[in-house]
C-alpha positions, 0 to 999 in steps of 0.5 A: 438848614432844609427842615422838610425831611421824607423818608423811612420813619427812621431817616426823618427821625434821625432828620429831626434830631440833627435839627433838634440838636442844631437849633436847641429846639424844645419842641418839634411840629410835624405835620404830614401832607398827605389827602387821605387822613388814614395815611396822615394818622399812619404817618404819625403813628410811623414816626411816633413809635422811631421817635420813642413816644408811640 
């Protein structure tokens, strides 16, 4: 099962719940790869608020 998702925040979001779903994980660490950290936090902030968290 691939478990690197890029996308538009709505496209890894729907990613981590179809491996959610399939693995019955509880929990989900993501973690951006990207230099600059304004752009990793903005990342973040992206998929916490299609997530439903942020």
């Amino acid at each position: 099962m691939a478990t690197q998702f890029v996308g538009s925040p709505r496209t890894v979001a729907e990613r981590l719940r179809v491996l959610r779903d399939a693995t019955g994980a509880d929990e989900l660490l993501v973690t951006t790869i990207t230099h600059d950290h304004a752009d990793r936090v903005r990342s973040y902030e992206l998929l916490a608020r299609e997530w439903g968290t942020g």
